[in-house]
N, C-alpha and C positions, 0 to 999 in steps of 0.2 A: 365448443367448451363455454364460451361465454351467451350462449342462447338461451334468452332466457331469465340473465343476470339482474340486477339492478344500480346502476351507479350511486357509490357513498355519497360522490359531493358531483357539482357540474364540472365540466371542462375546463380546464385552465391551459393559459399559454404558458409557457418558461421564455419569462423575460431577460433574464441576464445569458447573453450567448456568448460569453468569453470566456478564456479559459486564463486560471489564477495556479501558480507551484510556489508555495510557502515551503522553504528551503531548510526542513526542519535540520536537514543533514548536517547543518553546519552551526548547529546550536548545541549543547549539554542540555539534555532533558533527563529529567529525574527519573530513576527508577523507578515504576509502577504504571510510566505515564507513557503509553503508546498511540502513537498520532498514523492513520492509515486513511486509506481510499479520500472520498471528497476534502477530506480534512487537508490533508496533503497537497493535493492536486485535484483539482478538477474542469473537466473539459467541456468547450463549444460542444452543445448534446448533438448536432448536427453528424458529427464524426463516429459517434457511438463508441469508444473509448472505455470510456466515463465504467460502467463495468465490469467489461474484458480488464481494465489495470486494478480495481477490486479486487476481482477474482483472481490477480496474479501475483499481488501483492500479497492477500491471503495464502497460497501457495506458499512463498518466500517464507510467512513467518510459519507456517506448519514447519517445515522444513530446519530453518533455523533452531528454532523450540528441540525439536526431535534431535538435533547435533547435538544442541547445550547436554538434553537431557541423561543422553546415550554418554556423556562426558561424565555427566555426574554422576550416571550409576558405576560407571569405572574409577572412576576418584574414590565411592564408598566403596567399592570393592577392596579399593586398597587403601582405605581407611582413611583419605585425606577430604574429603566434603564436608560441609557445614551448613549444613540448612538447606536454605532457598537462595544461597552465594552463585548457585547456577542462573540464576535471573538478574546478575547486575551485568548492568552496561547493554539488557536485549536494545534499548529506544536507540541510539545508537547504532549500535552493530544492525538494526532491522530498516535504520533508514537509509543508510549506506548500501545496503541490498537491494533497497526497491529503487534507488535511486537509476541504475538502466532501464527499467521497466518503463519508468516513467517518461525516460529522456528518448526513448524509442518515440512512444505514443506523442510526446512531446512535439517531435521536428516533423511527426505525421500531420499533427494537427494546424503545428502554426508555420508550416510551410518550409523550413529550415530543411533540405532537402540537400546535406550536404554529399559534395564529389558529385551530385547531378549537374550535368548541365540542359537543364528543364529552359 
């Protein structure tokens, strides 16, 4: 697949190998403002993580979105929705969610390996 290609820019190394979790879960973030994947959390690229908890945090909020949503067409069904009132408190309710996701990949990465005795 890549035979043939041409590289945009040279090679570079990834100098920072540590891994940072900004704890959005336990802040009040304003409606509109959704914080996900690196923003969140990100990992020593060494473990390959980094990704795999993207991609499953995106899951999470498909998932979430589609409950609210499926919520509010039965609220208008039976006449009580108001707008876009189906969208407050997602940043919230969607950081609480990925907040396992993360705590998995978490004790993979930085060794917290708990009930083993490693």
């Amino acid at each position: 697949m890549l035979e043939g290609s041409v590289p945009v820019t040279r090679a570079s190394r990834f100098h920072r190998v540590s891994s940072t979790w900004r704890r959005y879960e336990e802040v009040t973030l304003p409606d509109g403002l959704l914080v996900t994947a690196d923003s969140v959390c990100n990992f020593n690229p060494v473990y390959g993580h980094g990704v795999t908890v993207a991609a499953l945090e995106a899951e999470k909020l498909g998932d979430l979105l589609a409950a609210r949503q499926k919520a509010a067409v039965g609220q208008a069904a039976a006449g009580s929705a108001s707008g876009a009132s189906w969208l407050a408190g997602v940043p919230q309710e969607y950081q609480r969610a990925i907040t396992p996701i993360i705590q998995e990949a978490w004790d993979m990465s930085v060794g917290e390996h708990h009930g083993c005795r490693c």
